[in-house]
N, C-alpha and C positions, 0 to 999 in steps of 0.2 A: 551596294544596294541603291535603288532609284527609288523616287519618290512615287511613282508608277507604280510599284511594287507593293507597296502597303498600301495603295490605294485597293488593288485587286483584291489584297487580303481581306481589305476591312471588307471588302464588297460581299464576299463568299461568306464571310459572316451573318455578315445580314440577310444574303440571301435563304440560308438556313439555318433560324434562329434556333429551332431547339435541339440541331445537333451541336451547336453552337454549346449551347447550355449544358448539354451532356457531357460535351469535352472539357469546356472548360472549372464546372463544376465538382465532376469526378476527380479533375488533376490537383484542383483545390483542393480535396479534403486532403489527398496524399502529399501534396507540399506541405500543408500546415502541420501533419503529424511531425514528416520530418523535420520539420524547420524548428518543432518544439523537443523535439528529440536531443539536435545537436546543442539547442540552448539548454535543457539539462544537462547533458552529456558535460557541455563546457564548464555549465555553474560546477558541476563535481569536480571533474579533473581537475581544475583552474586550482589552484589554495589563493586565500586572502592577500590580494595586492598589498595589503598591507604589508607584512610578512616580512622580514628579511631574511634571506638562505631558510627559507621552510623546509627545506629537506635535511637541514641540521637543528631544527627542533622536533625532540622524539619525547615520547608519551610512555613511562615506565609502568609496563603492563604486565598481568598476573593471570595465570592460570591454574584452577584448584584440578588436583588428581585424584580427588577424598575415591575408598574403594567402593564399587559400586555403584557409581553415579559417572555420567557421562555429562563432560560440563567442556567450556571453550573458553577464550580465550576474554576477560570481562571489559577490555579497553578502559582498564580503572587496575589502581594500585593500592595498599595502605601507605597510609599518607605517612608512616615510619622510615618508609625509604628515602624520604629527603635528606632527613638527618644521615641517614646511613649510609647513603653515600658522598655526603659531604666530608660522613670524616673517615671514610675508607678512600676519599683525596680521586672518587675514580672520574676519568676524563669527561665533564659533564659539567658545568656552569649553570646558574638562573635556574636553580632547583625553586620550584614555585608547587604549592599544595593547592589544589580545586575542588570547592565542595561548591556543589549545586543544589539547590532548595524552591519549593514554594513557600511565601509565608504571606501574611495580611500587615501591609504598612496600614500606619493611619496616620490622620491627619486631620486635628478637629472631629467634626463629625466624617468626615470622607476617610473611608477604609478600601483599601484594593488588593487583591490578590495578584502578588508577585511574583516573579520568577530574579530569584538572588543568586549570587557568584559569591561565596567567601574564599579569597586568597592572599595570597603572599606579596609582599609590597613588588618583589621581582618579577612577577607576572606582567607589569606597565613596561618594562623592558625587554623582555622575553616574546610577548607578541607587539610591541610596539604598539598599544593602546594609546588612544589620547582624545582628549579634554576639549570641550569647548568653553567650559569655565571652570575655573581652579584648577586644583593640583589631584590626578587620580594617585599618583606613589602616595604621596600625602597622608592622605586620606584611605589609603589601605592599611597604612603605617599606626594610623591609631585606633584607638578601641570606640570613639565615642564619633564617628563620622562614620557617614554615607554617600555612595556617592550613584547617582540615577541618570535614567536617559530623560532626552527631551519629550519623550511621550509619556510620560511616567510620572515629569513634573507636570503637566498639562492636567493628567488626571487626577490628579492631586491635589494641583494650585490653581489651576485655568490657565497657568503662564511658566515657563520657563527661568523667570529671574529668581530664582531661589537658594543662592548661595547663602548660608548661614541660617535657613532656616529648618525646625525641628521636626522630624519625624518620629513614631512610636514602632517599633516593633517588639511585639511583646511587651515586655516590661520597661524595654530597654528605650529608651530616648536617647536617639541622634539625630545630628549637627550635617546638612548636606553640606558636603564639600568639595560638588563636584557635580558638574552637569556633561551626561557624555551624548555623542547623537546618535543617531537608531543606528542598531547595527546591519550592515550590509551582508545579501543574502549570503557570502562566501564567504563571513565572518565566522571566528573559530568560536565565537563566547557569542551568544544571543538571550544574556541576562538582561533586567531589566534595573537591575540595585547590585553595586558591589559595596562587599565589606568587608573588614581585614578578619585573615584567617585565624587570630588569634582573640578577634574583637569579643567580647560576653555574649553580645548579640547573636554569633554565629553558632551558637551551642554547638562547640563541638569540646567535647571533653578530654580527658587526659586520656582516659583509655581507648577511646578514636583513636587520639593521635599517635598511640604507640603500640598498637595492638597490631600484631605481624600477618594476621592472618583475616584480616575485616576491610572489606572493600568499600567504604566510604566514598571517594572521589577518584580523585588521580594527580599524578605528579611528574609535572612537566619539566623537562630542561633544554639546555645547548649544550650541540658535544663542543667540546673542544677542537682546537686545529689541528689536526692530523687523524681527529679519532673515530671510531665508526660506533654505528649504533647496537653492532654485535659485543662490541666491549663491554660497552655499556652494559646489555644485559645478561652477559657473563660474570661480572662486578655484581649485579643485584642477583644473579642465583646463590653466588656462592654466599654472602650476606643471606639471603633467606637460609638455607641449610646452615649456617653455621647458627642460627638466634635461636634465642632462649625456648621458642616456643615448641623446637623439633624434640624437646625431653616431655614436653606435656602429649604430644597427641599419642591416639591410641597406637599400639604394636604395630600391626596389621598396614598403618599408614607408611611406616617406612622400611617393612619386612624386606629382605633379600635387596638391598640397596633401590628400594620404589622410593620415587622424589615425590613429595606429598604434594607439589606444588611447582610451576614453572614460570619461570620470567622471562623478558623482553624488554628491546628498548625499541621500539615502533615509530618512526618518522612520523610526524602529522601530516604529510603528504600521500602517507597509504591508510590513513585512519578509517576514509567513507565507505573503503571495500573490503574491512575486515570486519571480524566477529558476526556475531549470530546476523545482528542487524545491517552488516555491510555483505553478506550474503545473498539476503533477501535482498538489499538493493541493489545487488549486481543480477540476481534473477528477474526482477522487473524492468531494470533498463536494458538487459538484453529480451526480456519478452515486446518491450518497448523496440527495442532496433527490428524485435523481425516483423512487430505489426507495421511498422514504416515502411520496410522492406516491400511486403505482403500488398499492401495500398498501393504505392506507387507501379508495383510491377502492376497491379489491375488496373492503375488508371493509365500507367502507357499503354496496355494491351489493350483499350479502348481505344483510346489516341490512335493508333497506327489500323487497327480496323475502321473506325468512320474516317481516319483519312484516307484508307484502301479504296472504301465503298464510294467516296466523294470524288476520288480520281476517276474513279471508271463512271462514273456520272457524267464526266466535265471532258470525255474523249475528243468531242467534236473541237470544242473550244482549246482541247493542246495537242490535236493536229493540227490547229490553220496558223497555232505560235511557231510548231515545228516546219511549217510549210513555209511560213517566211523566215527561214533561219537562227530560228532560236537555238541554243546552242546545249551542250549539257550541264556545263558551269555553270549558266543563266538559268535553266530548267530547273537545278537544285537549288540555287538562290533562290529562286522562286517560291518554292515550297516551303524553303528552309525561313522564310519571310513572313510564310499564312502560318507556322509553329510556332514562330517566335513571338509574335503577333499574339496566337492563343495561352501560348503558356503567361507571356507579360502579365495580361489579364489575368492567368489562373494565379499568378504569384501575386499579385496585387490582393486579392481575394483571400489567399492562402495568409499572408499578413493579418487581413482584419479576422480572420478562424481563429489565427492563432491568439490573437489580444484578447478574443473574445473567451473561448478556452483555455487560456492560461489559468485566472481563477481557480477551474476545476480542477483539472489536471495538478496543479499541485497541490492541491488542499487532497485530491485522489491517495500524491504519492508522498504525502508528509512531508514535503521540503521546501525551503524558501522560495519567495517570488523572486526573480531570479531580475536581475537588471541590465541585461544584456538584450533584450529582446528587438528592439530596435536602434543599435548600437550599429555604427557604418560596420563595423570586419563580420556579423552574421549577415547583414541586409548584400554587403557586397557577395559574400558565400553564395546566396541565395539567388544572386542575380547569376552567377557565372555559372552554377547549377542548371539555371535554368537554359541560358546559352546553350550550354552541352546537352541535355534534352532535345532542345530545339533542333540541334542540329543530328541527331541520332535517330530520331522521331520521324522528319522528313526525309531520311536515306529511304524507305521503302516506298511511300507514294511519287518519291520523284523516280525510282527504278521501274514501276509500275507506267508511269507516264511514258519513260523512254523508249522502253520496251513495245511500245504500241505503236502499230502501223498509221503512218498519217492519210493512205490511201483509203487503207479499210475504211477506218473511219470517217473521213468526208463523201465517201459513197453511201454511209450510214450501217453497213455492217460492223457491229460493237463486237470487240474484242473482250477477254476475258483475262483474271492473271494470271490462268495457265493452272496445270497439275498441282503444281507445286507451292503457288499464291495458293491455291484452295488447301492443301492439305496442311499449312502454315497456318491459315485462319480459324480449319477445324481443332488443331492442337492447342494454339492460344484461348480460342473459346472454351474449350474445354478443361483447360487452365485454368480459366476465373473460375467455372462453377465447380470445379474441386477444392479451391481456396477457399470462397466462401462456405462450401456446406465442411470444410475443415475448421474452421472460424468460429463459425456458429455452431457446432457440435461440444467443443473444447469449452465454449463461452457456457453454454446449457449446463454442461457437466460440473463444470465450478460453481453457477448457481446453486444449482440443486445440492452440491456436496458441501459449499455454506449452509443453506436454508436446513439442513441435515443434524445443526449443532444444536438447536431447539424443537426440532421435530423426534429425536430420538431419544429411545425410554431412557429417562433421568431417576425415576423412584420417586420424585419431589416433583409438586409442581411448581413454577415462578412465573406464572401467567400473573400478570397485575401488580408483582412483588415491586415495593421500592425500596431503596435501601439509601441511609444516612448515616452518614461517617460522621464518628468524631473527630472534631480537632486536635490537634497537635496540641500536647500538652492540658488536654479536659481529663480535669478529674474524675475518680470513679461516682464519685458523689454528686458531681455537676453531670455524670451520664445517665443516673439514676431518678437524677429531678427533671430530667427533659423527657425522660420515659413517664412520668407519673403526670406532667404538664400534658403530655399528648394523649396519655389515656384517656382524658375527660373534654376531651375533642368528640362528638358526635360523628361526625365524619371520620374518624378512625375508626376499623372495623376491628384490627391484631395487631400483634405488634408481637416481636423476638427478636433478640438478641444474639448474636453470631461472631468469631474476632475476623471475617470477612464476607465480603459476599460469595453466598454459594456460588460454585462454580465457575470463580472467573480467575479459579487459577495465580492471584494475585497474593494468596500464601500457600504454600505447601511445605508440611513439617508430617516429618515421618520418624516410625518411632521401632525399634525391633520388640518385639513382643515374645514371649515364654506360657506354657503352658504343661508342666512334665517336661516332656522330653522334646514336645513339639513347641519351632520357632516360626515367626511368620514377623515381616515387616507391614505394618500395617499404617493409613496416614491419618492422620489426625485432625482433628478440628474441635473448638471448642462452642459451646451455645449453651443455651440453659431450655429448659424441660417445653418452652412453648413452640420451639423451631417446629415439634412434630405437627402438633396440630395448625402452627401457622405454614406449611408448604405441603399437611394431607402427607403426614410419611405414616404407614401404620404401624402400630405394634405389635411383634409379630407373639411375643411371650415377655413377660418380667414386668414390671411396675416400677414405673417413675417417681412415685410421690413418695416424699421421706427419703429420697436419695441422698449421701452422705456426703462428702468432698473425695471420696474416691470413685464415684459410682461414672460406668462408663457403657456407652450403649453400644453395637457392634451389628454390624450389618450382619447380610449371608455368608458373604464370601470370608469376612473374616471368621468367622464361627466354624465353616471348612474347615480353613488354614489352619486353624487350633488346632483342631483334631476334636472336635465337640462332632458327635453325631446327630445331636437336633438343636433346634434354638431354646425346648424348655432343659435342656441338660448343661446348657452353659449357664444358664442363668443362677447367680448368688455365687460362681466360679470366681477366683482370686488369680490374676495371671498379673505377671512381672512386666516390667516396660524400662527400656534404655533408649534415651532419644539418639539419634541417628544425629552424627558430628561433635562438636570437640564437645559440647553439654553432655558429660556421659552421666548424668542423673539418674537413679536406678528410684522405680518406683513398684507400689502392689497398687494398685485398683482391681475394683472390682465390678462386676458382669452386673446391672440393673435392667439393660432390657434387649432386645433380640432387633431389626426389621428389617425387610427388603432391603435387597441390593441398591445401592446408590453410585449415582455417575457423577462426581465429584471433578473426573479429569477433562482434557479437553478429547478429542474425537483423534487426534496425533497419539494419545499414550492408550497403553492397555487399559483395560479397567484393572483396580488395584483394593482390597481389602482395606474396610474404613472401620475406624475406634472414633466416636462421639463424644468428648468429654462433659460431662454435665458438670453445672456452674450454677446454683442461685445465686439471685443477686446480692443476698447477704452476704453472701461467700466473698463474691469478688470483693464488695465493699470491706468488709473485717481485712481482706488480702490486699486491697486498693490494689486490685488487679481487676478492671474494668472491661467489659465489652466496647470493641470502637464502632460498631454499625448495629443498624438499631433499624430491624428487616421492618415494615411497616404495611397494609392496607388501608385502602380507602373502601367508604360504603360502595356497593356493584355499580350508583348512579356516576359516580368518579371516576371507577375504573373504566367505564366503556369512553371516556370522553376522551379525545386524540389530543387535547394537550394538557394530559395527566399530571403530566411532572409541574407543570406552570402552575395549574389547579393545587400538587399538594405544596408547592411554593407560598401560594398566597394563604391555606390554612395553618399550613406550621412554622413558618417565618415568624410570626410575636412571638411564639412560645421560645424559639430557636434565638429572637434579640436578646431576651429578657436573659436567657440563662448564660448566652454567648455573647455578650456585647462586641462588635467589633468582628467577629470573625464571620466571614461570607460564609451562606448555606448554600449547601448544595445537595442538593437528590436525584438519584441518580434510579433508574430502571434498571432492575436483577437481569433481565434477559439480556439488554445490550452492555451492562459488563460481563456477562458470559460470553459473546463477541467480542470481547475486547483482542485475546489471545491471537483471533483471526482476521486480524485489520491488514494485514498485509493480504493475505487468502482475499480479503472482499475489493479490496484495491486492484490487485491483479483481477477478479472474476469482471471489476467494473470497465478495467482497460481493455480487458478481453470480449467482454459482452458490446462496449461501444463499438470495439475492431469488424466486431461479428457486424451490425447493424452496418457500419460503414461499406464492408466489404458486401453485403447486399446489395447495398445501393450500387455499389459498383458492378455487380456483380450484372445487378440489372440493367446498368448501363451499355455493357458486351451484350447482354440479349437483343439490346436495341438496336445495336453495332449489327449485328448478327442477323434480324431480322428486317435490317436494310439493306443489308448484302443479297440475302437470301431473296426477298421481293426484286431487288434487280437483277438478280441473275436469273431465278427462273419467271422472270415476268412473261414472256411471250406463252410458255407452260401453262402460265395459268389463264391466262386470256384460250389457250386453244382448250383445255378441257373444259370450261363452261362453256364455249361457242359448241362443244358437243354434247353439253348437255346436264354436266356434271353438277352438282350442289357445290354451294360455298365449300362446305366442309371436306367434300369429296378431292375439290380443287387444292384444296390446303394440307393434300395428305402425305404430300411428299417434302414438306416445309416441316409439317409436324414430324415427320419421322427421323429428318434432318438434328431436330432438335433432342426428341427423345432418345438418342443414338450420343449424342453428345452428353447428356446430362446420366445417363446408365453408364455410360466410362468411366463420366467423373465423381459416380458414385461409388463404382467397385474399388477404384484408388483411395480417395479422400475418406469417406465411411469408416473402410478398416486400419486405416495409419490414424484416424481420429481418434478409433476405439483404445489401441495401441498406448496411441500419449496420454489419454483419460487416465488408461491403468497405471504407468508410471506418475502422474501425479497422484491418483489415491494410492500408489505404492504409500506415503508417506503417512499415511490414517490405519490406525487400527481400526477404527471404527469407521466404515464407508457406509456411504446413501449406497440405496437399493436404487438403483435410477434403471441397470436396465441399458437394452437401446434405444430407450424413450428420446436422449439428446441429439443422436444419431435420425430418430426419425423424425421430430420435430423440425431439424434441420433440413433434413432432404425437402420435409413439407412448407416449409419458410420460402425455399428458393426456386421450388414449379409453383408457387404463389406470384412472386416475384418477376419471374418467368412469364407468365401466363399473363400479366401485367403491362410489363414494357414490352412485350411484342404482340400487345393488341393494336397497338397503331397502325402501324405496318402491315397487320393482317387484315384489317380493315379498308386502310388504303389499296392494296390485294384486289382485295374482294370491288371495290367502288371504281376499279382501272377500267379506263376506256379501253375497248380491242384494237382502235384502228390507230390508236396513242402507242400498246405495246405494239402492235406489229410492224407499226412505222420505225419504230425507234432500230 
């Protein structure tokens, strides 16, 4: 390559600046997705450098079979199995017990909410942990030490020198003995406070710890040498079927030789792409690879059309290079020079997208910042990427050039790139605008089937609802005096009591239920008598007041499933209850009141027959068995104010110190924990809605491509029908028809494979949005917007052509 060379290029840039901009812009966005694509990709695959032989520490994991219930695999164990296979001798080393927690350290007046690790002193060996000050074994080893990161004593202390000084959790005071540094994004432990698993502090009790069938944490080891991780958990099945606790469960659970339960010994190198939640992030980083995919083929098929249209622009100027023996090698160097040139630029670009992006993107997809981002072995990736681009990119306009007669064109008869360059450029064009209105159809659908989980009849309203959880460990009595503190709040409108928030899925306890001869599983939730009036559920029949410690309310659908033929005929009714799992508790309550159906589940499960249990609060208190969330309103003036939560922060915070010293408040809005379920669904709809907008944009950048081709090739066309007479628009009717010939193909294709993948993703909801082909047509109308946009230049320029400019040319 000559210096000559990149002069030319740079020159052809500048000469036109905003195809210039189109190309290099478009490529931009599709480098930078890729380029953040692989940098997750890496952060996942990669395990913690730390690490030694990571593929010989496996994670002894458990899977319930209970009948009835379809459940997976919970990448967590009871923490009984350390012991158990420590003294059934099986091939496994650095058995270490992990229980993970939030809790509130303090410190003087400074209280912070933590994220704590209680484990086993073997754990500082087992992943090779370590210390920037003290001793982390140490300090696992005893009951009365802690040990925290450097950002954690910051918040604390202002400083980091804080060996031997006291911290409060809970009740318990401890001794820091250990300051550790922030953990790195491909660290297996991103606590913020470790403390030993046996420590008081770590409340974990006897029966945690030896209870066979309670998944608390997990429990890590190393195989030994020679051994594999199938051993492993063949050694923990056969220990589970042989313990104590296969004589207690129901029949039913181990009939005709059914295993109530299954184990595993799971490498920590397959841990980020199993279970529920290693599913969903294998469907987002493959939704991830094809929206990369997707972009990039739209920004090369731009790339290679404005470098089509630019070559046959530039005929005269690579006849007179071919006239004085320019050769084919040098022709393609050439080109391959003005790519290389745009793409450098586009990658330079595509860098600062991506830094700037990163932020979202992974706050989007829930996972660490990733520290790789401009590390030389991606930046070098990135570069030799682009290399191969470049030179793949410039194969067609340098074939385009050679191809062309250097006669013709110094005589000034322009050449064309034949049949078969045109019908190549109609397929590609028509390519982006099938992508995009597939993009943007898929994007709408997931909008709208989110926005679907609070638009769809619930029975209850939770429009304005806020809801306050109690603390770990608050008494019934301390729940009781914060409710009676907040009633004489002015700005408190209601207020009820609930053991979660409606609807977010965050408990579910289900009970079988008896009536004669008819049985119905019905699920449960507990509140006391003001839930009705505080969320507008009516009553359909019976009377709440004087309700007893049995008394139970029951929707329609359960009242059905009895076999009760109206809601005043169940009422004062006595039906049996056995909770559903090893609590076989047999109970009589009885029927106090009747009402509408209620949508309790999330929009994924069926609707399912609901039991209410009613609770005063004298009840719970005689039972110190307490309500933890404490539903609440504000006056209408509060509720319309868009930062509600902050608003009811600053009215119920003193009531909230006084009663809670020390532990952070937090409130939280009813509707977005009923969201919570579908955080991965809003994450996806948001990487897909952005792909959508991206792919527009590119999408419109092909039009532009397209309508610069189209203005040079039939340019003399349109010069000769208005020189007879014709209107702008008359003139433009073979350009227009060009277009909408291309965008009806790319409709009949993309449209109904759009339709197609919508269904297989609401395959997964029982409960679907009505949408319709609302997304379908909204899309089509998004991209002849779009359309009609970036090829108004060009149709304008058209229209403004001098004749004796096209007829000369």
């Amino acid at each position: 390559m000559k210096f000559l060379d990149l002069r030319v290029a740079w020159r052809q840039l500048l000469a036109e600046p905003l195809n210039a901009a189109v190309l290099i812009g478009g490529l931009a966005l599709a480098l930078a997705a890729c380029y953040l694509l692989a940098i997750l990709l890496g952060e996942r695959y990669r395990p913690d450098p730390a690490l030694q032989a990571p593929e010989r520490i496996v994670l002894i994991d458990f899977h319930g079979n209970m009948p009835g219930r379809e459940e997976d695999w919970f990448l967590g164990s009871p923490f009984v199995f350390s012991q158990a296979l420590a003294q059934a001798r099986a091939p496994v080393q650095l058995l270490s017990r992990v229980s993970e927690d939030m809790v509130t350290l303090r410190q003087g007046e400074r209280s912070v909410r933590a994220s704590t690790l209680a484990a086993d002193a073997s754990l500082v060996e087992l992943f090779n942990l370590r210390a920037l000050q003290g001793d982390l074994r140490s300090s696992l080893g005893r009951p009365d030490t802690i040990a925290i990161t450097e950002g954690l004593a910051r918040k604390l202390f202002g400083h980091t020198a804080v060996l031997g000084k006291t911290l409060v959790l809970g009740k318990h005071p401890l001794s820091v003995a250990a300051v550790l540094p922030e953990p790195q994004s491909r660290s297996q432990f991103r606590a913020e406070a470790y403390l030993g698993f046996d420590a008081p502090a770590a409340g974990i009790d006897r029966d945690t710890r030896e209870a066979w069938f309670m998944i608390a944490g997990r429990v890590y080891g190393r195989l030994l040498p020679g051994a594999s991780a199938a051993q492993v958990g063949a050694v923990a099945q056969a220990l589970l079927d042989a313990s104590p606790i296969m004589k207690e469960l129901p029949p039913e659970w181990t009939a005709k030789g059914r295993k109530a339960a299954f184990m595993r010994a799971l490498p920590v190198t397959e841990m980020p792409f199993e279970g529920r939640e290693g599913r969903l992030r294998v469907q987002v980083l493959a939704a991830l690879a094809a929206i990369a995919a997707l972009l990039l083929s739209l920004a090369l098929l731009n790339f290679v059309n404005l470098s089509g249209v630019r070559t046959l622009q530039r005929q005269r100027e690579i006849a007179v290079r071919k006239s004085l023996g320019l050769s084919p090698a040098r022709l393609l160097l050439q080109f391959a020079v003005e790519a290389q040139l745009s793409i450098l630029l586009a990658s330079a670009l595509a860098l600062l997208l991506a830094w700037l992006l990163l932020p979202w993107l992974t706050n989007a997809l829930r996972v660490p910042m990733p520290d790789a981002l401009l590390q030389p072995l991606p930046l070098l990736g990135l570069l030799l990427v682009g290399l191969l681009l470049g030179l793949l990119v410039s194969l067609y306009p340098a074939w385009l050039a050679w191809r062309q007669q250097a006669a013709a064109a110094l005589q000034g008869r322009q050449a064309s790139e034949g049949r078969g360059g045109l019908l190549l450029r109609r397929v590609l064009s028509g390519l982006q605008f099938g992508i995009a209105l597939l993009v943007c159809s898929l994007a709408l659908l997931l909008s709208l089937q989110n926005r679907h989980v609070l638009q769809r009849e619930l029975g209850y309203h939770p429009e304005g609802a806020l809801a306050l959880p109690m603390p770990a460990g608050a008494s019934a009595q301390q729940a009781e005096d914060l409710r009676q503190a907040l009633a004489q709040l002015a700005e408190v409108s209601a207020m009820a009591w609930t053991d979660s928030v409606p609807g977010s899925a965050r408990l579910d306890r289900n009970a079988d239920f008896s009536y004669q001869d008819r049985q119905a599983k019905l699920r449960m939730s507990a509140l006391d008598s003001d839930f009705f009036a505080f969320y507008k559920v009516p009553l359909l029949a019976g009377e709440l007041a004087g309700a007893g410690r049995d008394a139970i309310v029951l929707d329609e659908p359960a009242v059905r499933a009895l076999g009760f033929a109206s809601a005043a005929e169940a009422i004062g009714k006595t039906v049996a209850s056995t909770m559903v799992g090893l609590n076989q508790q047999r109970e009589q309550l009885r029927i106090v009141g009747v009402v509408p159906a209620l949508t309790l589940e999330g929009t994924r499960e069926l609707p399912r027959p609901h039991m209410l249990r009613l609770q005063r609060s004298e009840q719970a208190l005689a039972e110190r068995r307490g309500f933890w969330v404490l539903n609440l309103r504000l006056k209408p003036h509060y509720q319309t104010d868009r930062q509600a939560e902050q608003t009811a922060e600053q009215l119920l915070a003193p009531a909230w110190k006084r009663i809670f010293p020390g532990e952070p408040f937090s409130v939280e809005s009813v509707e977005q924990a009923m969201l919570e379920p579908y955080e991965t669904d809003r994450r996806i709809a948001q990487l897909v809605s952005a792909t959508g907008v991206l792919a527009l944009a590119l999408a419109g950048f092909g039009v532009y491509a397209l309508a610069a081709y189209l203005v040079q090739r039939h340019a003399r066309e349109l010069v000769l029908r208005k020189l007879h007479g014709a209107s702008s628009l008359q003139a433009l009717t073979r350009l227009l028809r060009e277009f909408a010939v291309l965008l009806l193909l790319a409709a009949l294709i993309a449209l109904p494979l759009s339709w197609w993948l919508g269904q297989q993703y609401l395959s997964q909801f029982a409960d679907r949005s009505p949408s319709g082909a609302w997304p379908q047509g909204l899309a089509l109308a998004g991209l002849l917007l779009v359309s009609l946009l970036a090829s108004l230049r060009h149709g304008l320029a058209a229209m403004a052509m001098r004749p004796v400019l096209a007829l000369r040319a």
